[in-house]
C-alpha positions as CSV (number, residue, x, y, z in Angstrom):
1,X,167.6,115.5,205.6
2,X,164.0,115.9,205.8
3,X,161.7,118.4,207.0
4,X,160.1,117.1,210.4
5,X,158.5,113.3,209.8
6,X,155.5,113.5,212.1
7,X,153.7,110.2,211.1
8,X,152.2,109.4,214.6
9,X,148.9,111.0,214.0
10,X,148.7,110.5,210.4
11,X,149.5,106.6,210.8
12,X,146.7,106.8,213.6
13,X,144.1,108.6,211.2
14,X,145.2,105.5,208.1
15,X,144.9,103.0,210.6
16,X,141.3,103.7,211.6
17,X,140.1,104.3,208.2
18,X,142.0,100.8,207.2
19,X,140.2,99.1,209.7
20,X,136.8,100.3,208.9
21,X,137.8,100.2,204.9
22,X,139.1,96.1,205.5
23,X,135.8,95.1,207.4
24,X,133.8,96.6,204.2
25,X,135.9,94.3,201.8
26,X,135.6,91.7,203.8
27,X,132.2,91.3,204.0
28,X,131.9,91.8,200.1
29,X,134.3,88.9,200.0
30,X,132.1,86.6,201.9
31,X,129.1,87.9,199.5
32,X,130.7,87.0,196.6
33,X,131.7,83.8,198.5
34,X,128.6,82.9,198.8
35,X,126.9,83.6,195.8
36,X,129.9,81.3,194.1
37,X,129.2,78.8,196.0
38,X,125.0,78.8,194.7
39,X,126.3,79.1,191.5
40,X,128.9,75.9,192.0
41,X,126.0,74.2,193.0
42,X,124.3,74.8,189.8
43,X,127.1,73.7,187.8
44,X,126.6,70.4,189.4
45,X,123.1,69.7,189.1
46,X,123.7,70.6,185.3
47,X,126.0,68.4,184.8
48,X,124.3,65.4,186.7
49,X,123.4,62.1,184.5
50,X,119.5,60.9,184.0
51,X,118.1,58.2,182.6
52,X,116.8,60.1,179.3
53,X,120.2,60.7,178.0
54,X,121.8,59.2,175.0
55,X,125.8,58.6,174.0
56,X,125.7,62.4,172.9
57,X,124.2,63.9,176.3
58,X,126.4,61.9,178.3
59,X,129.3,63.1,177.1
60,X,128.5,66.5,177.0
61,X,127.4,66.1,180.6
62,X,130.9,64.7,180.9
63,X,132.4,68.0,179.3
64,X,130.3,70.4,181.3
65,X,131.4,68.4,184.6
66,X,134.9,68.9,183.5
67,X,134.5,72.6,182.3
68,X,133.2,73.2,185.6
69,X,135.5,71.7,187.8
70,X,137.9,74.1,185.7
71,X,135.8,77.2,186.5
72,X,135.3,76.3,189.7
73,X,139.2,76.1,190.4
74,X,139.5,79.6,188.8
75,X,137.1,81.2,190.7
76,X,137.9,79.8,194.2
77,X,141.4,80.9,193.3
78,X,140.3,84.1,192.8
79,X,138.9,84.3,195.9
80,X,141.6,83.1,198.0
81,X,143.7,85.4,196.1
82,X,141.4,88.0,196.9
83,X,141.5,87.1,200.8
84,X,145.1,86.7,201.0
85,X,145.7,89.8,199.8
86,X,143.2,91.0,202.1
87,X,144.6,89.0,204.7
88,X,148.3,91.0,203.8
89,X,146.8,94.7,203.8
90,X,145.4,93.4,207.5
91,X,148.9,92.7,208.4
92,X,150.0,96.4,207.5
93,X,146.5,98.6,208.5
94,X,148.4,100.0,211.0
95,X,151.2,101.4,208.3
96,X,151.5,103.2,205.2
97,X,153.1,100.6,202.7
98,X,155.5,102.0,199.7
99,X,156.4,99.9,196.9
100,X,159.9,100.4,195.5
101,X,159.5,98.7,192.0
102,X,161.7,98.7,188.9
103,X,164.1,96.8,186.7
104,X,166.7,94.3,188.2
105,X,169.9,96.5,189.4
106,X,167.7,99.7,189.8
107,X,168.9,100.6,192.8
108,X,166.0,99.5,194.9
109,X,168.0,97.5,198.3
110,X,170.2,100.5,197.7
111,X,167.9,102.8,198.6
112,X,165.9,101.1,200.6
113,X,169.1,100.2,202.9
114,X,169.5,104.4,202.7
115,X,165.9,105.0,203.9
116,X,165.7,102.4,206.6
117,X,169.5,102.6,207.9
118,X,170.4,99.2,206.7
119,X,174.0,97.8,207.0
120,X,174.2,97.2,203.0
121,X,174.4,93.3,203.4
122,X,170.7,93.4,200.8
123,X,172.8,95.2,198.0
124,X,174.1,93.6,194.7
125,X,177.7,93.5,194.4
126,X,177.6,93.0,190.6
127,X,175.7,89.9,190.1
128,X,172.2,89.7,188.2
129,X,170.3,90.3,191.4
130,X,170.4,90.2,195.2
131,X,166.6,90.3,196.0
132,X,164.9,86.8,194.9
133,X,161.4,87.6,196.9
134,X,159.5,90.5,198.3
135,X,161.2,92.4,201.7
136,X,159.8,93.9,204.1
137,X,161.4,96.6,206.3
138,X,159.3,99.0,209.1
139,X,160.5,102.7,209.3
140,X,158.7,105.6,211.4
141,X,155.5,103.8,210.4
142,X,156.2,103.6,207.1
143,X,156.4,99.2,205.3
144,X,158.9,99.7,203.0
145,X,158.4,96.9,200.5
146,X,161.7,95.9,198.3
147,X,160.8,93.7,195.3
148,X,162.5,91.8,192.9
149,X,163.1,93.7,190.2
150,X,161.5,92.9,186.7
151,X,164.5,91.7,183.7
152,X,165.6,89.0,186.0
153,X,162.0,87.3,186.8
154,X,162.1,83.8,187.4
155,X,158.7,82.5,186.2
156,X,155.6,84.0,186.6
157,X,155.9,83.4,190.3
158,X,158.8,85.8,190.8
159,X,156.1,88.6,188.8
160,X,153.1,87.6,191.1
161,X,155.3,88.3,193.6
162,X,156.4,91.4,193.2
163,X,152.8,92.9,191.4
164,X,151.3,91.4,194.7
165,X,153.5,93.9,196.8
166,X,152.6,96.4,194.6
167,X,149.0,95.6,194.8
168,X,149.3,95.7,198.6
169,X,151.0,99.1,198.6
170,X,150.0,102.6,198.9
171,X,152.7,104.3,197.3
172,X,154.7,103.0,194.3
173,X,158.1,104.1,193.8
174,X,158.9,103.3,189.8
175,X,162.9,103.1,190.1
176,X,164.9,104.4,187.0
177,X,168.7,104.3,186.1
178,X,170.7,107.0,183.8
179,X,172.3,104.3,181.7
180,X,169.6,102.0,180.7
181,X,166.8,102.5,178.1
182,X,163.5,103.8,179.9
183,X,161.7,102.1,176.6
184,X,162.8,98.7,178.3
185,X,160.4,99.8,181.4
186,X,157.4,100.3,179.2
187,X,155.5,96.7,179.4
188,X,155.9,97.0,184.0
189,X,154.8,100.1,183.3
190,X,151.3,99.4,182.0
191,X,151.2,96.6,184.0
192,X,151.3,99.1,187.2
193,X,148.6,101.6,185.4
194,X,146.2,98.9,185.4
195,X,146.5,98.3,189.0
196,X,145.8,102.1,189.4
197,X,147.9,103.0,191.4
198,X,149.9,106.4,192.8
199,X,153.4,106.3,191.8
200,X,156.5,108.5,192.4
201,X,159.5,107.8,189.3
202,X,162.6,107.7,191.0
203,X,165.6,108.6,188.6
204,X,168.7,107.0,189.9
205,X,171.5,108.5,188.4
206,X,174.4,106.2,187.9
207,X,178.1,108.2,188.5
208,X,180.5,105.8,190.4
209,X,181.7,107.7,193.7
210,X,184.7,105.5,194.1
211,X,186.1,105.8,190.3
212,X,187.8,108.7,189.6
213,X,186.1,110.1,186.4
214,X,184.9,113.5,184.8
215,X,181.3,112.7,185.8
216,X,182.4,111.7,189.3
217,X,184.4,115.4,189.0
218,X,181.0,117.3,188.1
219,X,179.2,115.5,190.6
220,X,181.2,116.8,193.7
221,X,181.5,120.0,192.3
222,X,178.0,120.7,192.0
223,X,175.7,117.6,193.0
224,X,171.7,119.9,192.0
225,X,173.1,120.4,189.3
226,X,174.6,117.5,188.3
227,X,171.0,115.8,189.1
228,X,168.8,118.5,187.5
229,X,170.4,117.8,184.2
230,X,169.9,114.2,184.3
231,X,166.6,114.7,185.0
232,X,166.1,117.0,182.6
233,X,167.4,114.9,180.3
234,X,165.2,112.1,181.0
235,X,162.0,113.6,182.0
236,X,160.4,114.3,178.0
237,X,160.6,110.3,177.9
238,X,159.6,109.2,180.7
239,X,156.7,111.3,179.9
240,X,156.4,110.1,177.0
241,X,156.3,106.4,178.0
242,X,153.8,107.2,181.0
243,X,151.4,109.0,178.7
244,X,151.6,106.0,176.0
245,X,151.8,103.1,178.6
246,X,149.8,105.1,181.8
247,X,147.6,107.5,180.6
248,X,146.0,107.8,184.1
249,X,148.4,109.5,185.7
250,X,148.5,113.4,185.8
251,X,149.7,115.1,183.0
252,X,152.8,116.4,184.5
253,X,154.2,113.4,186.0
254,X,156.1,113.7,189.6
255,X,159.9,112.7,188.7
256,X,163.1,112.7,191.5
257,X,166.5,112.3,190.3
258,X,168.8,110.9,193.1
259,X,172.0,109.4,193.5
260,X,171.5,106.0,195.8
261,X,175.0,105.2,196.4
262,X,175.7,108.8,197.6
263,X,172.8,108.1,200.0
264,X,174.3,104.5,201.3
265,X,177.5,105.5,201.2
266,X,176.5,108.2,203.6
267,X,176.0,105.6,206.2
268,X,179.3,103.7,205.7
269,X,181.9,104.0,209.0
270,X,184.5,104.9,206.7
271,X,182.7,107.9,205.1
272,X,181.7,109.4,208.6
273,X,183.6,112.5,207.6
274,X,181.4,113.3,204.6
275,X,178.6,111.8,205.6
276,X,176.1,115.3,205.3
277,X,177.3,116.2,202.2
278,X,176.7,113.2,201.1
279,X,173.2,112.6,202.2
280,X,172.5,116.5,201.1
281,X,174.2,115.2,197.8
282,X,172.1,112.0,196.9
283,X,169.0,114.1,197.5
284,X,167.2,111.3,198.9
285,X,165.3,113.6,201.1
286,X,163.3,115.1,197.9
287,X,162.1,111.7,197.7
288,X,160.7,111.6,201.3
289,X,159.4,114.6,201.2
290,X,157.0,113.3,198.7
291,X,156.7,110.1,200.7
292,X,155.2,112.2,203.7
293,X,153.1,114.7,202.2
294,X,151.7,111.5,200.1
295,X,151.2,109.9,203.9
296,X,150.4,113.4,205.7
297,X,147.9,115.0,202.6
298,X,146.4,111.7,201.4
299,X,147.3,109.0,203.3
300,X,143.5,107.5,204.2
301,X,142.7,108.6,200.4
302,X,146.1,105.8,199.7
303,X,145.2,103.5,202.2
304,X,141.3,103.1,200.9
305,X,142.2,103.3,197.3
306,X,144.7,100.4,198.3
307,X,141.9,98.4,200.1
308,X,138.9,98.8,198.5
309,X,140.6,99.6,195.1
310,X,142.3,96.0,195.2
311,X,138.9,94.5,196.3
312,X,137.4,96.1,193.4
313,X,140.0,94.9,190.8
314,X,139.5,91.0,192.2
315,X,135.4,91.7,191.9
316,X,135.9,93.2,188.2
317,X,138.0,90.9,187.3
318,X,135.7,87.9,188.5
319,X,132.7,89.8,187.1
320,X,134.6,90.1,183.5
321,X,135.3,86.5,183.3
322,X,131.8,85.0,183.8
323,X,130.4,87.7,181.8
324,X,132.8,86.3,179.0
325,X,131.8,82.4,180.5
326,X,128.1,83.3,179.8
327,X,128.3,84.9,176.2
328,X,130.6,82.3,175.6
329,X,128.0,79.4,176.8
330,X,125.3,81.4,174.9
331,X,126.9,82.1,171.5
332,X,128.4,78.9,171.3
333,X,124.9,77.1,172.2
334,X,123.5,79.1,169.2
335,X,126.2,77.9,167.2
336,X,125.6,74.6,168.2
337,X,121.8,75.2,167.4
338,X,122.6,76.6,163.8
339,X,124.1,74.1,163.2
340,X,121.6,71.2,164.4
341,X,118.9,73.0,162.3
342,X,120.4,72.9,159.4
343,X,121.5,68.6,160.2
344,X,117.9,68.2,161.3
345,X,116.5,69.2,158.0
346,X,119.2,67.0,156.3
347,X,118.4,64.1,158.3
348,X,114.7,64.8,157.9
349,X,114.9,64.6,153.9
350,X,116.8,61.4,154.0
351,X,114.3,59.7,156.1
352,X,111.6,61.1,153.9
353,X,113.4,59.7,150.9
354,X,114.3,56.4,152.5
355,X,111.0,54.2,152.1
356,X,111.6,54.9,148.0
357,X,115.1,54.4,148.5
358,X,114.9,51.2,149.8
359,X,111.6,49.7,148.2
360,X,114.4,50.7,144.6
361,X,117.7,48.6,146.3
362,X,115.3,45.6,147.4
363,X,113.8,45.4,143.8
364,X,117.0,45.9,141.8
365,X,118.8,42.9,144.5
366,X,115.9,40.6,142.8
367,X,115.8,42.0,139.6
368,X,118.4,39.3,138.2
369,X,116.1,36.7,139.6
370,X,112.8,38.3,137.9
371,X,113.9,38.7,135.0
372,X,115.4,35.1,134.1
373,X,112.6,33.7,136.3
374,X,110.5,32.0,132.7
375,X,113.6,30.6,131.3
376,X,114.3,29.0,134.4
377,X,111.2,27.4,134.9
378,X,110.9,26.1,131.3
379,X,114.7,24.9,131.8
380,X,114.7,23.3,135.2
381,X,110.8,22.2,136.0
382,X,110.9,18.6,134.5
383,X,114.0,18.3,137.0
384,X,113.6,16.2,140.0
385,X,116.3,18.6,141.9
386,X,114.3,21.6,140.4
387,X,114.1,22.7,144.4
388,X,117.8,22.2,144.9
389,X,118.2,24.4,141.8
390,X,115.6,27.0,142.8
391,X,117.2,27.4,146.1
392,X,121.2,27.8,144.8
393,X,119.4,30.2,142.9
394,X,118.0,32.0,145.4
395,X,121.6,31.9,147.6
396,X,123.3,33.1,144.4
397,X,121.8,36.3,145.4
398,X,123.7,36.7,149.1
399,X,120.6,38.3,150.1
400,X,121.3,38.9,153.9
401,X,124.8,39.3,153.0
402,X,123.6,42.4,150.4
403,X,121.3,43.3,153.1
404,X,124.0,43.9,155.5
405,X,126.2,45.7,153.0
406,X,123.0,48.1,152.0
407,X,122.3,48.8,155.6
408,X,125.8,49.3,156.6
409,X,125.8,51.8,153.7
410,X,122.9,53.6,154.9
411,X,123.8,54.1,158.3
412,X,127.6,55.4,157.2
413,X,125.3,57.6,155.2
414,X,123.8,59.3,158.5
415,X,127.5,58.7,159.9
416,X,129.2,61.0,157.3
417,X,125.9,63.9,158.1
418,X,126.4,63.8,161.8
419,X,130.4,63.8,161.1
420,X,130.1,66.7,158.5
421,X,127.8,68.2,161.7
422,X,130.6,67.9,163.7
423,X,133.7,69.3,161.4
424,X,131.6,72.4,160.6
425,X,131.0,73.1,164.4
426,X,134.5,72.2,165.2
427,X,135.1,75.4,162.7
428,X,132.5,77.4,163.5
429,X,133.7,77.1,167.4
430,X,136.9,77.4,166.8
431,X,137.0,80.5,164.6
432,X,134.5,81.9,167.2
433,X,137.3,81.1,170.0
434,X,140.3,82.7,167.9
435,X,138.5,85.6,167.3
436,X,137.9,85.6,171.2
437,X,141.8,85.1,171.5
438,X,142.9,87.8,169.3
439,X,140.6,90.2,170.9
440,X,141.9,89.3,174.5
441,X,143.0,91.8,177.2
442,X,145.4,90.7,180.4
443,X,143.0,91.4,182.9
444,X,144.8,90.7,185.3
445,X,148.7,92.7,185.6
446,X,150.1,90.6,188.6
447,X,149.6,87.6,186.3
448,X,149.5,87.8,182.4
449,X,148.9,84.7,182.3
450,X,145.5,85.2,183.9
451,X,143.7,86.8,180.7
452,X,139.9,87.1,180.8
453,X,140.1,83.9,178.9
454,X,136.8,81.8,176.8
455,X,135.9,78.6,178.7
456,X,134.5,76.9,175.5
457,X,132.1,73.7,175.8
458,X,131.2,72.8,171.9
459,X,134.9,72.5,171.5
460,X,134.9,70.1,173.9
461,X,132.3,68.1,172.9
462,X,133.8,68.0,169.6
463,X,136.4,66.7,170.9
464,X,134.8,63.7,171.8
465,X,132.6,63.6,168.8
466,X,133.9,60.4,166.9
467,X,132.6,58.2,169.4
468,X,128.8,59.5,169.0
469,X,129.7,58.8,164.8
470,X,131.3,55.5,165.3
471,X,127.6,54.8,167.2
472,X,125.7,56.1,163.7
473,X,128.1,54.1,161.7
474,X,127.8,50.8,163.1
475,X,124.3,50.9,165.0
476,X,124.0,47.4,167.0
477,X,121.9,44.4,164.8
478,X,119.6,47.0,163.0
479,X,118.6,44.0,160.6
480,X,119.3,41.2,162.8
481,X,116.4,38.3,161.8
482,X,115.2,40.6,158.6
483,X,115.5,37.9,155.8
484,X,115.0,34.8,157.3
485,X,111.7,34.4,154.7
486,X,114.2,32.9,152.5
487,X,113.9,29.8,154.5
488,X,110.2,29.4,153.4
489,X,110.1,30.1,150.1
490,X,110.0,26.9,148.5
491,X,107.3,24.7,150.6
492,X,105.1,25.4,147.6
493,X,107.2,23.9,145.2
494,X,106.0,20.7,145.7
495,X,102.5,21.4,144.0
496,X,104.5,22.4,140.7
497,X,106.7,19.3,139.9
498,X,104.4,18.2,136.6
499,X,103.4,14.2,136.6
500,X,102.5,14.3,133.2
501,X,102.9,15.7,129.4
502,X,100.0,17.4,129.7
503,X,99.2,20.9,129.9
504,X,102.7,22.0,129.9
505,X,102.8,25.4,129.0
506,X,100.3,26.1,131.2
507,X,102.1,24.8,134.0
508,X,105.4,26.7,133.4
509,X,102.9,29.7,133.5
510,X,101.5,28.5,136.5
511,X,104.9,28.0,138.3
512,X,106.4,31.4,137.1
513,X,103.5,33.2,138.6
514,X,103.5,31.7,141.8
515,X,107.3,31.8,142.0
516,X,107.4,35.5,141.0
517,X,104.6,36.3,143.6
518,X,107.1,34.4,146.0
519,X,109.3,36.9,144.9
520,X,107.5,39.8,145.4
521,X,106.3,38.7,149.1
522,X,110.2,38.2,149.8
523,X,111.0,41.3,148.5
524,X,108.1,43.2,150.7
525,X,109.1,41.3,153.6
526,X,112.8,42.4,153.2
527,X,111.9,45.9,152.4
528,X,109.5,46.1,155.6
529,X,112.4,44.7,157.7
530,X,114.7,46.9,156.3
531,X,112.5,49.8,156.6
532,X,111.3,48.7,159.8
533,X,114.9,48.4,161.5
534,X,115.8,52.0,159.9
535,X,112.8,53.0,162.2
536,X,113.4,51.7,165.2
537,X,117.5,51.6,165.3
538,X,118.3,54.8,163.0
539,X,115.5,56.9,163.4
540,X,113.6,56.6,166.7
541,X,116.8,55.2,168.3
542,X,119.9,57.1,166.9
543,X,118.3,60.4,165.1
544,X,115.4,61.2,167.5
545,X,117.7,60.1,170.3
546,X,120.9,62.7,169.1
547,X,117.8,65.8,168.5
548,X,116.7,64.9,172.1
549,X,120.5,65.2,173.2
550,X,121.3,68.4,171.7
551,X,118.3,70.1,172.5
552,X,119.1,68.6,176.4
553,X,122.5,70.2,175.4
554,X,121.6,73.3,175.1
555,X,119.4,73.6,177.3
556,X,121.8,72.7,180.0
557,X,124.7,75.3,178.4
558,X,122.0,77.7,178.0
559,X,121.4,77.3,182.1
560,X,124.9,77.6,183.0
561,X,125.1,80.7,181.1
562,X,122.2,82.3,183.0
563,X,123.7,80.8,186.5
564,X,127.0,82.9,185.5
565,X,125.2,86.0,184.2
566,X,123.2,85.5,187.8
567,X,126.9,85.4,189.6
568,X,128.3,88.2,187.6
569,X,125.1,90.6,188.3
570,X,125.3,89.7,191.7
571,X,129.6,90.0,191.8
572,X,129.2,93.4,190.2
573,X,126.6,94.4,192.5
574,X,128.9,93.5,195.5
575,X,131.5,95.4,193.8
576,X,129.1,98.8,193.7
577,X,127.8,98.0,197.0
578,X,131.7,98.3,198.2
579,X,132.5,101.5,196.0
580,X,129.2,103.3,196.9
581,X,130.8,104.1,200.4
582,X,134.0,105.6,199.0
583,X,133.1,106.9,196.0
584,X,134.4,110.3,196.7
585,X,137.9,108.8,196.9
586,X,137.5,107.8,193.4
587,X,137.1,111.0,191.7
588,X,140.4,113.1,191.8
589,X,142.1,112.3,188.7
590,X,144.4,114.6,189.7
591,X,145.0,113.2,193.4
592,X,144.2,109.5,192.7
593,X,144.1,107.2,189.8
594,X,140.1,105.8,189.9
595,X,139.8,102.4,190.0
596,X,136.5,102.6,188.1
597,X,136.5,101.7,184.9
């Protein structure tokens, strides 16, 4: 069946470059290791509390805690990934690993029972699928990996699984069937050309042995031929699909046709009779022919592709994401900066504008007063309750409950710019993030799930933003104590009440003037109250307060986008490091699919 398998002293050659090639990965893995764990550190102190920070830097510290606990789960997964995998190819450095990979009911137990002299007890007997989880099975040196096959994947795990096998093997044999679309194959099949890898497509053709048909007919008469037509048949789109789907393989692609229940059948007890013409029939030995010239020809190329090439993938990917991380952080902080220019300037002009504003509010609230003020005084001074009657007067007005109102209305004012602040970042951020989405490759083909995906901040903190504008909209007892000069207003009246007939119209002059000057120092008194608690509780406390936030903000985002630009330069340079001493196993496009992107 095949020509002469002399593994020994090509297993012993793989195995001592494996070792070698594992120690190298290996200690790149406890570099990047340790540069993560620097760079988790500076997450932290970023997101620590201090005593300077307002509502709005809390929670963003709160945010950046949590954004970083999230990263810091993705990137220690990706590291014990990384070293389990690692920790697998250990397991087999000793042993050239093949792969055999393919749709559900391929044929993969079936010839992997032929191949290792199994007693068929692994093959379906018509169900969806026998193999649930990866097998392992050891023959003349060779692991001989049977995965489950993809159309019957139970969650992502049952995918990890089986792109994890493939990830730890040498050799991948891409199972196809004679009855099934090959278009169905197309999506495994760019997931397996971004893991690089060497792979031999295995054409099962399906012809039942113990049917009577025409095909089964043609098959015994001539069994080449009967294969070579299938194959001939099947080989334009298979190219097709492996040009489209992996354009790093070769241009001619390396296809075997075979008939796997020839080859098991070849082992049955009942079929000891024809047992050599079967095995000569299911040409199985085409296919480990390839196997060992792959193993005898290239085998250390395989086995440090499969190593380092792996290492390399995990350091890329790791490298891609907090490049992404850091432009993210960055072009989201200028976003967030764009934005707090343009709210600076608005808040800016309406504290210029405020003085005038209010010194117009407090004099119309009196104007009612003002204006009546000589009619009142002719009407009421002769009056022996005339300071009863001044003072309902004066409460007519609700003063401190207008004051409230006007106040309240001022800082909703500033609530509804700090809120408009917020819905335009929301936007901004979130168009930025789709845009991000849309554009997004799986970077990852054991795990499509695993994208290079946007950790986003703003967003975050815009998510939390109605707090920080409830805060504007109702700051805490802003005029608190600002009109109790209504209280004192009328201890002069006393020296008005006329005690005689004399002088009258002079008199009403006289107490018009003083109580319009009364007037006028309660309006002052209420403006500077006003004006004085907009200072202190909406400008210095609230405005200057949210600038100093988001400026601590950014510079805090800005800091974890240099730590994660740091840990990316330093990821990648691990990465080089590792390919600098195997580069020349890199370069055969025609031998070996480079990792190197």
């Amino acid at each position: 069946m095949i020509r002469n398998w002399r593994s020994k002293g090509a297993l012993k050659q793989c195995a001592a470059i494996s070792h070698k090639a594992l120690a190298r990965a290996e200690d790149a893995l406890a570099d990047a290791e340790n540069q993560v764990t620097e760079f988790l550190d500076e997450i932290q102190v970023a997101a620590e509390d201090t005593p300077q920070d307002g509502p709005t830097l809390q929670q963003a510290r709160a945010v950046l805690r949590d954004r970083g606990l999230g990263l810091r789960r993705d990137i220690q997964k990706e590291l014990g990934d990384l070293r389990t995998a690692l920790l697998g190819k250990r397991r087999r450095a000793d042993r050239f690993t093949v792969a055999l990979f393919g749709r559900t009911k391929a044929g993969k137990s079936t010839i992997r029972e032929a191949i290792t002299g199994g007693d068929g007890s692994t093959i379906s007997k018509g169900g969806q699928r026998t193999t649930r989880e990866v097998r392992e099975y050891v023959w003349k040196g060779l692991s001989v990996l049977d995965t489950p096959g993809f159309g019957a994947y139970e969650g992502n795990e049952d995918r990890q699984s089986a792109f994890s096998a493939v990830d730890e093997s040498d050799v991948i044999v891409f199972l196809l069937t004679s009855d099934s679309s090959q278009t169905e194959v197309a999506d495994e099949m760019a997931a397996v050309s971004r893991l690089r890898k060497n792979v031999v497509f295995a054409l099962n053709v399906k012809c039942a042995l113990t049917k009577a048909s025409q095909e089964r007919i043609d098959f015994s008469r001539d069994p080449r031929a009967f294969l070579e037509f299938a194959k001939v048949q099947h080989r334009s789109r298979i190219e097709s699909l492996a040009k489209e789907h992996a354009n790093w393989m070769p241009g001619e692609i390396r296809l075997v046709a075979l008939h796997a229940q020839a080859a098991h059948r070849a082992q049955l007890p009942e079929c000891r009779n024809e047992s050599n013409w079967l095995r000569e029939a299911s040409n199985l030995h085409e296919l480990l022919h390839l196997l060992e010239d792959e193993l005898h020809e290239r085998g250390p190329q395989r086995r440090i592709q499969t190593i380092i090439g792996g290492t390399e993938r995990a350091l890329t990917f790791m490298t891609n994401r907090l490049t992404a991380v850091s432009e993210d952080f960055r072009q989201e902080t200028e976003i967030l900066e764009e934005k707090h220019l343009e709210l600076s300037r608005s808040l800016a002009d309406f504290v210029e504008r405020f003085p005038n504003r209010c010194r117009d509010a407090v004099s119309e609230h009196f104007a009612s007063v003002s204006r009546g003020l000589g009619s009142f005084v002719a009407d009421n001074l002769r009056k022996q309750d005339f300071k009863d009657r001044w003072c309902c007067r004066l409460t007519e007005l609700k003063t401190e409950e207008w004051g409230r109102k006007f106040t309240t209305e001022i800082s909703e004012e500033v609530s509804a710019k700090v809120a408009e602040y917020w819905r335009q970042l929301r936007h901004d951020t979130e168009f930025f993030h789709q845009q991000n989405v849309e554009g997004a490759e799986y970077a990852d083909p054991t795990d499509r799930q695993k994208i290079v995906r946007r950790v986003g901040i703003v967003i975050g903190l815009v998510a939390v933003a109605a707090s920080v504008v409830a805060y504007f909209a109702s700051p805490p007892g802003w005029i608190t104590g600002a009109i109790a000069a209504a209280g004192t207003l009328t201890t002069f009246l006393s020296s008005l009440m006329p005690k005689g007939g004399k002088d009258w119209n002079r008199k009403v002059e006289e107490a018009r003037q003083k109580l319009d000057a009364e007037i006028a120092t309660l309006s002052r008194k209420l403006e500077e109250s006003i004006r004085d608690g907009f200072s202190k509780k909406i400008e210095q406390g609230l405005v200057t307060q949210f600038h100093h936030d988001v400026k601590g903000m950014c510079e805090s985002i800005y800091d974890l986008a240099d730590a994660a630009a740091r840990l990316a330069t330093g990821l990648n340079s691990c990465r080089h490091e590792l390919l600098s001493h195997y580069s020349e196993h890199f370069s055969d496009s025609a031998n070996s699919q480079s990792v190197v992107s």
